[in-house]
C-alpha positions in Angstrom: 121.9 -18.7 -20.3 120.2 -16.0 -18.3 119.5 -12.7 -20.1 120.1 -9.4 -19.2 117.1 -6.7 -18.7 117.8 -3.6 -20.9 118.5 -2.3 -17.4 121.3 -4.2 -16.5 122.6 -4.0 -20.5 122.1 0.1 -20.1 124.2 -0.3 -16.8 126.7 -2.1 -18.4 127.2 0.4 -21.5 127.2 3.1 -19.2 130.7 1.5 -17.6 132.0 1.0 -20.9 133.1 4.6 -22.3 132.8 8.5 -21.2 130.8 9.5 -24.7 128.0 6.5 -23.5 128.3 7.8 -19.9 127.6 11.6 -21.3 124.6 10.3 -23.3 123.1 8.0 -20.8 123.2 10.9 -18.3 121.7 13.2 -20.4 119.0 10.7 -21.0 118.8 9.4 -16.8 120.4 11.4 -14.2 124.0 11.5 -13.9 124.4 11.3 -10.2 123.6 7.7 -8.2 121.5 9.7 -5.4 119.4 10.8 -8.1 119.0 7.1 -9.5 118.2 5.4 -6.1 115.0 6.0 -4.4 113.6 2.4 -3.3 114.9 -0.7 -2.7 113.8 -1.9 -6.1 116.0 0.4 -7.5 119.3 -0.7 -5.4 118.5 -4.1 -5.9 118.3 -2.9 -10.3 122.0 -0.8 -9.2 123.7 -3.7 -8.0 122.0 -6.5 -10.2 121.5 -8.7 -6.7 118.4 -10.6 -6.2 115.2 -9.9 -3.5 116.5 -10.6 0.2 116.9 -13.8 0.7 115.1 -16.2 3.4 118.3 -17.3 5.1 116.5 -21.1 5.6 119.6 -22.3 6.6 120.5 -20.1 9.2 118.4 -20.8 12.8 115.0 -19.2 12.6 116.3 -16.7 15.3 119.1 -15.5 13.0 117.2 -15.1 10.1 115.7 -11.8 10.4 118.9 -10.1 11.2 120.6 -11.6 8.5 118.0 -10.4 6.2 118.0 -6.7 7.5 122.0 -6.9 7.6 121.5 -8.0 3.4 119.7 -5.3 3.1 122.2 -2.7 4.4 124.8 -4.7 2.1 122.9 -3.8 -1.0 122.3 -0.6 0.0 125.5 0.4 0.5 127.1 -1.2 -2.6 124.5 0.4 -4.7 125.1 3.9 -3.2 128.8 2.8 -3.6 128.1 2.1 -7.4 129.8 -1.4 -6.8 133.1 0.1 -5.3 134.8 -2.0 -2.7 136.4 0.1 0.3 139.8 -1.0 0.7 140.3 -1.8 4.6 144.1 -2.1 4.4 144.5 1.4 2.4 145.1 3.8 5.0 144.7 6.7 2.8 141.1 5.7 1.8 138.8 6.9 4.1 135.3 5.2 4.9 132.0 7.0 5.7 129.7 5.8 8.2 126.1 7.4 9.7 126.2 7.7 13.4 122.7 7.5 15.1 120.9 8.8 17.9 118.7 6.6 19.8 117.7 9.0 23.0 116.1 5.8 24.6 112.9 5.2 22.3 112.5 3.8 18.4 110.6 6.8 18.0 113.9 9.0 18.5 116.4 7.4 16.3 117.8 10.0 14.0 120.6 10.7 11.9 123.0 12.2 14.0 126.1 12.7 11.4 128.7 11.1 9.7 131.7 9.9 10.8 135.0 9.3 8.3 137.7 6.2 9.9 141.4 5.0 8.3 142.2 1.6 8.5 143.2 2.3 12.1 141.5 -0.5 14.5 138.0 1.6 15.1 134.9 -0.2 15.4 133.4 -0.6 12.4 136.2 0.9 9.9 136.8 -2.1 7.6 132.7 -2.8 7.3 131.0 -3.8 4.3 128.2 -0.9 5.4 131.5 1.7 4.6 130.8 4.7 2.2 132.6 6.3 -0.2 131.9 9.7 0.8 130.8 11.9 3.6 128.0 13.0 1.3 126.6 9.4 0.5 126.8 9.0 4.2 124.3 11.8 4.6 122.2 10.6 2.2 121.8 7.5 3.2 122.0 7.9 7.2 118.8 10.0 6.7 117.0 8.8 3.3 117.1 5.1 3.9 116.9 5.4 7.9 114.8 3.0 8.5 117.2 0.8 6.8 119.6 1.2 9.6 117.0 1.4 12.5 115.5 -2.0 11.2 119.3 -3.8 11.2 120.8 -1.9 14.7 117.5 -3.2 16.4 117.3 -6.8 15.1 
């Protein structure tokens, strides 16, 4: 049997009960935007291993499905493991909007947009947020996340 890191067991404890929360805060952060700065540290949020090589895919499909992994584990981390409920109507899901203006050099965050379970484009994706605010966050902090998975 595998065992845990004292990460992933300080993770755990910090689910378990509000007095543990209240410590481990005290001790780490309390918010997730202050907990996530690299991708080492989503991949330590969600407990999912290094992007995988995708072998079995074609060799063309590979590099999107890598980038495409990495938006998955971005977004659950910044989530905090929270699945968006596509069929809840009442939920709503963030997602960055970009800018392109033509040129790599001029993508930019351009804002965040909030969807129901209506049929939009995009409004039942795994890339959904839980808030507008997370959508900021990671539309402009982790960019080049998006950039590298919209252009592959």
């Amino acid at each position: 049997m595998e065992t845990k890191s004292l990460e992933q067991k300080l993770r755990g404890l910090y689910k378990s009960s509000d007095s543990m929360k209240s410590a481990l805060e005290s001790t780490f952060g309390k918010d997730i935007t202050e907990r996530i700065n690299t991708w080492e540290d989503m991949l330590a949020e969600t407990g999912l291993p290094d992007t995988p090589e995708f072998t079995e895919l074609p060799e063309r499909l590979r590099d999107h499905f890598r980038k495409y992994y990495r938006c998955v584990v971005m977004t659950e981390a910044y989530n905090e493991g929270e699945k968006m409920d596509i069929y809840n109507s009442s939920k709503w899901r963030y997602f960055p909007r970009f800018l392109t203006q033509g040129s790599p050099a001029a993508f930019a965050f351009r804002g965040s947009n909030c969807v129901n379970s209506l049929a939009f484009a995009g409004s039942g994706s795994r890339l959904a947020l839980k808030s507008e605010k997370l959508s900021k966050i990671v539309g402009t902090k982790h960019i080049d996340f998006y950039r590298e998975y919209l252009e592959s």
